[in-house]
Biopython code that builds the backbone (N, CA, C, O; Angstrom):
import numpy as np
from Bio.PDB.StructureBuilder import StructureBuilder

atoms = [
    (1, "UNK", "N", (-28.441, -2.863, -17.852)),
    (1, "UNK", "CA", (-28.195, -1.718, -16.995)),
    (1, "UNK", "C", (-29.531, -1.088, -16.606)),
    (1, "UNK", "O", (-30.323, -0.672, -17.452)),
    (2, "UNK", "N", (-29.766, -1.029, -15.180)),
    (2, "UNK", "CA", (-31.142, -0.556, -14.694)),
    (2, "UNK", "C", (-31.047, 1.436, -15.059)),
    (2, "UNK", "O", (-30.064, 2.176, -15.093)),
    (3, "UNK", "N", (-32.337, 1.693, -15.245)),
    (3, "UNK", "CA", (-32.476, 2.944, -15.818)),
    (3, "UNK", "C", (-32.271, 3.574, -14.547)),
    (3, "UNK", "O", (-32.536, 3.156, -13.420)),
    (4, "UNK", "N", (-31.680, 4.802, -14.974)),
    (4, "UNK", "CA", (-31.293, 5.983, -14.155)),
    (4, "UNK", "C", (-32.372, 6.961, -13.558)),
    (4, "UNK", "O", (-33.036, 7.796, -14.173)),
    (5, "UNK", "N", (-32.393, 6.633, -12.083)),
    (5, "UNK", "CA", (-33.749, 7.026, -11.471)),
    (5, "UNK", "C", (-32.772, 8.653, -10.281)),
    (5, "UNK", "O", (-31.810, 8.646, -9.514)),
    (6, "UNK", "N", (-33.629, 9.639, -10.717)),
    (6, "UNK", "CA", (-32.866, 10.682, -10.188)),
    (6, "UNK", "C", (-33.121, 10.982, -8.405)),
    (6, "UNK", "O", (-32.443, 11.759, -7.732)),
    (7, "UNK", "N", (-34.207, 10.188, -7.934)),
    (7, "UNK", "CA", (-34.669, 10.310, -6.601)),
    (7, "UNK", "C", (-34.055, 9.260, -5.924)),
    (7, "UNK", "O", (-34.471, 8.957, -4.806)),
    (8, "UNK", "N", (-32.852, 8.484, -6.583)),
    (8, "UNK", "CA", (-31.982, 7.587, -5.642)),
    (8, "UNK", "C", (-30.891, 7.805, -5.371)),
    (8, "UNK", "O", (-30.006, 7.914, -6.219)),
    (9, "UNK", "N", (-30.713, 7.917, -4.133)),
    (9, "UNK", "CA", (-29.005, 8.595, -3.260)),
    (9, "UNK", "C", (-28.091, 7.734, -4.775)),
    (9, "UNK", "O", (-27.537, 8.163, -5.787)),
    (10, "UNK", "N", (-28.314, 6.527, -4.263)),
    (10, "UNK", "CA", (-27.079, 5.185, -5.372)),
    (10, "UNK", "C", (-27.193, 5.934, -7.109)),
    (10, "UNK", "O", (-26.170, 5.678, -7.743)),
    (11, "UNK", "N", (-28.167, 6.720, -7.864)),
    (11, "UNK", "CA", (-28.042, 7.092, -8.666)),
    (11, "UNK", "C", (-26.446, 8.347, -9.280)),
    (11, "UNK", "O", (-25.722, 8.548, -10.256)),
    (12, "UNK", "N", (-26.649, 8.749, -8.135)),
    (12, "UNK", "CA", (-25.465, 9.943, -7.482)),
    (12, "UNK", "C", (-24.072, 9.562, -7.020)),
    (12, "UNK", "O", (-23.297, 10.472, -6.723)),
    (13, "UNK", "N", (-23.719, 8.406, -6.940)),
    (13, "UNK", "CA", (-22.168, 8.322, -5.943)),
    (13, "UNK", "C", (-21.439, 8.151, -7.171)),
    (13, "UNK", "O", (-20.480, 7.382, -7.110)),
    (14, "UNK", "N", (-21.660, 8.642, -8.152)),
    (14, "UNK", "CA", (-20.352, 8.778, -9.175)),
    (14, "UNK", "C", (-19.799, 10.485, -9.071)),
    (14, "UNK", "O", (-18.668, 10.971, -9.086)),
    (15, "UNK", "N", (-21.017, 11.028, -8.973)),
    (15, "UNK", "CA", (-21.119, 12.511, -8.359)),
    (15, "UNK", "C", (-19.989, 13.195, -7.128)),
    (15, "UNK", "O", (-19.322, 14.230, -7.119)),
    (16, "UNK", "N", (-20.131, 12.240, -6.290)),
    (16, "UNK", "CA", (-19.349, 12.286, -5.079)),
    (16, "UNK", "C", (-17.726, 13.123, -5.408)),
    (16, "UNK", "O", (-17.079, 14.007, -4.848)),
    (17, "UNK", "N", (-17.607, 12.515, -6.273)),
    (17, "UNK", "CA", (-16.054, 13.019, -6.470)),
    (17, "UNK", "C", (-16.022, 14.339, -7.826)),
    (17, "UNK", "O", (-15.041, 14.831, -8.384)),
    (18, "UNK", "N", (-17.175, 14.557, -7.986)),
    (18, "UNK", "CA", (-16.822, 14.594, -9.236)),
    (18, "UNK", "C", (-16.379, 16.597, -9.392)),
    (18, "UNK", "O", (-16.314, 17.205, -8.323)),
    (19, "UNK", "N", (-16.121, 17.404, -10.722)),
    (19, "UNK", "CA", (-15.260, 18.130, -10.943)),
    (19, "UNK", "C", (-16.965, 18.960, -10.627)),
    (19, "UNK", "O", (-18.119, 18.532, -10.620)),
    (20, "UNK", "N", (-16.136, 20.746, -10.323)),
    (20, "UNK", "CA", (-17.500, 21.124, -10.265)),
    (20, "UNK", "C", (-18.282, 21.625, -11.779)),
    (20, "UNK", "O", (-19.499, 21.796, -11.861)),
    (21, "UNK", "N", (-17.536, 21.769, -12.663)),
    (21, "UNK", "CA", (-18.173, 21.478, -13.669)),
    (21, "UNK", "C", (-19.008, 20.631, -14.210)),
    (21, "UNK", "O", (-19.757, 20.973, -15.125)),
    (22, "UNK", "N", (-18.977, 19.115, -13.587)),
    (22, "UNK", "CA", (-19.272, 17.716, -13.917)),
    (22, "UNK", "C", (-20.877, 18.293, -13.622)),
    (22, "UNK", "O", (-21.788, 18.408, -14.442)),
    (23, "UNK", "N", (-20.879, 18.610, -12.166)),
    (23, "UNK", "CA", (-22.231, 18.998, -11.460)),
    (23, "UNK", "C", (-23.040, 20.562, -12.547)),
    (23, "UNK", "O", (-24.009, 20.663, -13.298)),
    (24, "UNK", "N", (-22.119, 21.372, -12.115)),
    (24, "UNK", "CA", (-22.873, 22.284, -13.860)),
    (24, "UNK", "C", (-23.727, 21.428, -14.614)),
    (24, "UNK", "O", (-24.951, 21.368, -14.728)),
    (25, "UNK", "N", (-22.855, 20.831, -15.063)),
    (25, "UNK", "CA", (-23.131, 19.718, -16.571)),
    (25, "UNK", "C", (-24.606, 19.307, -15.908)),
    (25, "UNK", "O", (-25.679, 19.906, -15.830)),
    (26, "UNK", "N", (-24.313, 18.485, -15.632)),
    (26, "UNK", "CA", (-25.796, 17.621, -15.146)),
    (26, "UNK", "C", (-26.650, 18.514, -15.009)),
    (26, "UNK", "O", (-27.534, 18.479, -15.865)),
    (27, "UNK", "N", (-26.779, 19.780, -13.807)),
    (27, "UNK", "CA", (-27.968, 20.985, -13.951)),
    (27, "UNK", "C", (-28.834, 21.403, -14.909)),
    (27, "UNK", "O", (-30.056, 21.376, -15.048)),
    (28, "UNK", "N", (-27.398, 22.014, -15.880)),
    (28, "UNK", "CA", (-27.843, 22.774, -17.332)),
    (28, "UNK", "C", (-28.189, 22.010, -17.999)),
    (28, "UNK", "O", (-28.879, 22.586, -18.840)),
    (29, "UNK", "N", (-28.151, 20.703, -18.252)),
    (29, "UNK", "CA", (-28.625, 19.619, -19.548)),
    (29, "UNK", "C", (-30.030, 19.549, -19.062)),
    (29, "UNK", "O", (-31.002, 19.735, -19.795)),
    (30, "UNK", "N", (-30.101, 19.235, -17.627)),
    (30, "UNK", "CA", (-31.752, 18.948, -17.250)),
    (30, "UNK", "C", (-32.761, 20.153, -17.483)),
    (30, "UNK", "O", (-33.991, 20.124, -17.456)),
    (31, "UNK", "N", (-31.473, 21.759, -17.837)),
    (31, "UNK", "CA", (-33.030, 22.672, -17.802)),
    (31, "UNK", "C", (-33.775, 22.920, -18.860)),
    (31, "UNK", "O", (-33.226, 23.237, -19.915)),
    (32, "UNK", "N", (-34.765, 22.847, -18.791)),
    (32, "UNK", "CA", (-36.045, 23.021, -20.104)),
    (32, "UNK", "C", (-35.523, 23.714, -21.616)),
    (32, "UNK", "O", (-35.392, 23.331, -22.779)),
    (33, "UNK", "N", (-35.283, 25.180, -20.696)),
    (33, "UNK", "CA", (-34.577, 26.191, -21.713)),
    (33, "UNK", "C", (-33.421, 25.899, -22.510)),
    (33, "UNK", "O", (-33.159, 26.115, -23.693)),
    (34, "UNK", "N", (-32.804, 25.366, -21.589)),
    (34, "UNK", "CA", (-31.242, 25.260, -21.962)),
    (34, "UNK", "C", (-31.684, 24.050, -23.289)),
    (34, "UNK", "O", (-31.325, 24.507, -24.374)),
    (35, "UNK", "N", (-32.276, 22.833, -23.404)),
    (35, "UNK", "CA", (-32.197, 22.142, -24.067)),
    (35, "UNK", "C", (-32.883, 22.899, -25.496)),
    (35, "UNK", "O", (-32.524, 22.851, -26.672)),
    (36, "UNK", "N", (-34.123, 23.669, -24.764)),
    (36, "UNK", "CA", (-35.221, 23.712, -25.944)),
    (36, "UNK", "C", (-33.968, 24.954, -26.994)),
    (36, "UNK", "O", (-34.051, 24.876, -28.219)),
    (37, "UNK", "N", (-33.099, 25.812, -26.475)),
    (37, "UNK", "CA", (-31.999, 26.829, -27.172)),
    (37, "UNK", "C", (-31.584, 25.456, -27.843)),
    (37, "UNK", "O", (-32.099, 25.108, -28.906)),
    (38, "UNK", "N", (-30.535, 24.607, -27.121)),
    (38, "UNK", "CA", (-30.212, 23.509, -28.078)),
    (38, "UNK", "C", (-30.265, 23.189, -29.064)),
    (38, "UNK", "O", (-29.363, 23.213, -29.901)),
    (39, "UNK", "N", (-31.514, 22.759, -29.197)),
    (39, "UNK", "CA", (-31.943, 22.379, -29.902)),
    (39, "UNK", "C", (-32.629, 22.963, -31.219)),
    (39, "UNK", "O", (-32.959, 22.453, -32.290)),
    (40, "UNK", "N", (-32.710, 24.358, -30.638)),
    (40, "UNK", "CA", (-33.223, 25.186, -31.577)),
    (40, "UNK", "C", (-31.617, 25.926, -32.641)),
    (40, "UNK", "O", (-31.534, 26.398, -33.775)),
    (41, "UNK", "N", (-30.940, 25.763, -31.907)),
    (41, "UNK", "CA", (-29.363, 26.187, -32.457)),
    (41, "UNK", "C", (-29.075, 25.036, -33.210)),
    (41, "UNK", "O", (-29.169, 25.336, -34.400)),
    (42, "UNK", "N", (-28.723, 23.683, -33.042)),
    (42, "UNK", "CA", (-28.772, 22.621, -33.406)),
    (42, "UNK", "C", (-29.120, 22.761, -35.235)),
    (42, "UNK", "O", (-28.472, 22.597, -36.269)),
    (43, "UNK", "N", (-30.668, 23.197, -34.829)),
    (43, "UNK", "CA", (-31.584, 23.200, -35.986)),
    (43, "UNK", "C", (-30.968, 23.931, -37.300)),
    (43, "UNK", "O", (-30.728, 23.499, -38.427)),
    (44, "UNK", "N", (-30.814, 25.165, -36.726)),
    (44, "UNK", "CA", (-30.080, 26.043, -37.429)),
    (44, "UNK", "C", (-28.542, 26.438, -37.865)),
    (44, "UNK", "O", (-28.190, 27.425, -38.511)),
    (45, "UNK", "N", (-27.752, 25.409, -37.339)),
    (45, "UNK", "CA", (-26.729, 25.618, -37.442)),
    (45, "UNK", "C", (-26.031, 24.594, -38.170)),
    (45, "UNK", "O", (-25.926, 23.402, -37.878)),
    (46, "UNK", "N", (-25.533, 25.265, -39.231)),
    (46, "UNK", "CA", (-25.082, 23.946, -40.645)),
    (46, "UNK", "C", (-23.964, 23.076, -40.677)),
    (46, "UNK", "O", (-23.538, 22.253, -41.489)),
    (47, "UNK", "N", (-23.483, 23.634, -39.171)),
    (47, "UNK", "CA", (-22.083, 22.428, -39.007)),
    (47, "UNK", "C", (-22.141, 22.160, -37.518)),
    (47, "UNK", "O", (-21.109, 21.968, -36.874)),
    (48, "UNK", "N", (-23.727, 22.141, -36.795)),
    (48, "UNK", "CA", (-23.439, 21.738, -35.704)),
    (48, "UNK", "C", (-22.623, 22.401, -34.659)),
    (48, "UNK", "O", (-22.541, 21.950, -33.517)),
    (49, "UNK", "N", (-21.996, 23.519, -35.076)),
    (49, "UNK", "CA", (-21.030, 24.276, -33.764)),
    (49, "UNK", "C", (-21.957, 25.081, -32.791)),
    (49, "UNK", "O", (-23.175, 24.976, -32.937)),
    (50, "UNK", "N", (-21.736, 25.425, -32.366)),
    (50, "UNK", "CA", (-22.457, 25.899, -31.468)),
    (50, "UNK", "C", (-22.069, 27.505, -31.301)),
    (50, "UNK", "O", (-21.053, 27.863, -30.704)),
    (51, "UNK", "N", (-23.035, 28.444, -31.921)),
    (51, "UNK", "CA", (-23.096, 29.596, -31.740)),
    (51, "UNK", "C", (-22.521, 30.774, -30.971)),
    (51, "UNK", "O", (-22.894, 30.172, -29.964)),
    (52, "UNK", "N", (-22.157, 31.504, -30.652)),
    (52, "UNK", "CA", (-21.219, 32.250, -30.008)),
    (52, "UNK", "C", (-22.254, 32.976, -28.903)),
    (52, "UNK", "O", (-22.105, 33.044, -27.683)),
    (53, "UNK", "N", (-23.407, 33.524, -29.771)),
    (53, "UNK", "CA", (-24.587, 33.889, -28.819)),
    (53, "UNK", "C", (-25.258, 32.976, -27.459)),
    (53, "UNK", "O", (-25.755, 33.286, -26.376)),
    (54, "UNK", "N", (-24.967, 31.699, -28.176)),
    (54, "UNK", "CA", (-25.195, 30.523, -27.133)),
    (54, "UNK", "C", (-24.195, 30.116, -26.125)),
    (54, "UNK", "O", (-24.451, 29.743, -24.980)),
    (55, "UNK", "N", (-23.135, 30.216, -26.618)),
    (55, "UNK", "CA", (-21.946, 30.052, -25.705)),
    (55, "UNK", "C", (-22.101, 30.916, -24.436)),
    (55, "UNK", "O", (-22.230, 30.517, -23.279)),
    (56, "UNK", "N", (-22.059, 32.278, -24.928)),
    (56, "UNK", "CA", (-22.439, 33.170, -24.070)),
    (56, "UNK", "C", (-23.712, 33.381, -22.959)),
    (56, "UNK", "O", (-23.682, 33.799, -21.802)),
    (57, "UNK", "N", (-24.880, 32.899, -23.836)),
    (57, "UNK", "CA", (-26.072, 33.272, -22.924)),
    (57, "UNK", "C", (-25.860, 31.911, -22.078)),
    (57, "UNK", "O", (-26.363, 31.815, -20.959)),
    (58, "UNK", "N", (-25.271, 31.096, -22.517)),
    (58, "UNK", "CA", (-25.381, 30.020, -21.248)),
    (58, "UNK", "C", (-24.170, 29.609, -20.304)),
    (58, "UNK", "O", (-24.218, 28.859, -19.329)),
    (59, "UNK", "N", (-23.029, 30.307, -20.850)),
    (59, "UNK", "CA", (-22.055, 30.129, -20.428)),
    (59, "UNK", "C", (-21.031, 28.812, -20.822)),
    (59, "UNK", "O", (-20.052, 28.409, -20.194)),
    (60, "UNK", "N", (-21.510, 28.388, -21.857)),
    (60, "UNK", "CA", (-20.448, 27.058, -22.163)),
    (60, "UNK", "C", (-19.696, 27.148, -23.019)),
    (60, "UNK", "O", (-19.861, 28.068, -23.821)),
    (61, "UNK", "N", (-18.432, 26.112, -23.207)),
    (61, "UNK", "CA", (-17.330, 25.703, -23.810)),
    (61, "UNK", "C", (-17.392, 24.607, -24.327)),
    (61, "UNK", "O", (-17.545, 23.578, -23.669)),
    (62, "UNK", "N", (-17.281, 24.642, -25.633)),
    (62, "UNK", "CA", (-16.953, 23.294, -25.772)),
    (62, "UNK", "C", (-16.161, 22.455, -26.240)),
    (62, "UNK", "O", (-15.725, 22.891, -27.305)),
    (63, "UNK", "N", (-15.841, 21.701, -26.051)),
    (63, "UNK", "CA", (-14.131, 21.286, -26.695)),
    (63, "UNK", "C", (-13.871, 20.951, -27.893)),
    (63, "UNK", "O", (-14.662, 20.162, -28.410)),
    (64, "UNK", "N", (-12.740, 21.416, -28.681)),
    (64, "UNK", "CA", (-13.145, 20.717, -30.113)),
    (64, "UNK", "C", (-12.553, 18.880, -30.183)),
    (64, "UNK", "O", (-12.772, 18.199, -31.185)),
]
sb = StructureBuilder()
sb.init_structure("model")
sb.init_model(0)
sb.init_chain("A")
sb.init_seg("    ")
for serial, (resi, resn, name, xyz) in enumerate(atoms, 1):
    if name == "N":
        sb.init_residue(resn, " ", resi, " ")
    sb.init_atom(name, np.array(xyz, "f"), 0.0, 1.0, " ", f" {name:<3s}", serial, name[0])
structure = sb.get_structure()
């Protein structure tokens, strides 16, 4: 499977249809912050859930 190059239209046509959340998704994962919180919650958090403060400051859900 050829690596996922973000400056190609053909990288995107799964996009085409997709939910507008789907598109969220993709945004917020790519931003700096958003990962470096992540990851910093991640760190600190002893079962992996994801914080309520975090939920909030970024706006996500996540499913159990």
């Amino acid at each position: 499977m050829p690596e996922f190059d973000w400056r190609s239209p053909d990288s995107y046509k799964s996009l085409q249809d997709a939910e507008i959340t789907d598109i969220a998704w993709e945004c917020l994962r790519r931003n700096a912050d958003y990962r470096r919180d992540f990851e910093a919650m991640i760190a600190t958090s002893p079962d992996g859930e994801a914080t309520t403060e975090f939920r909030r400051k970024w706006g996500t859900c996540f499913r159990p």
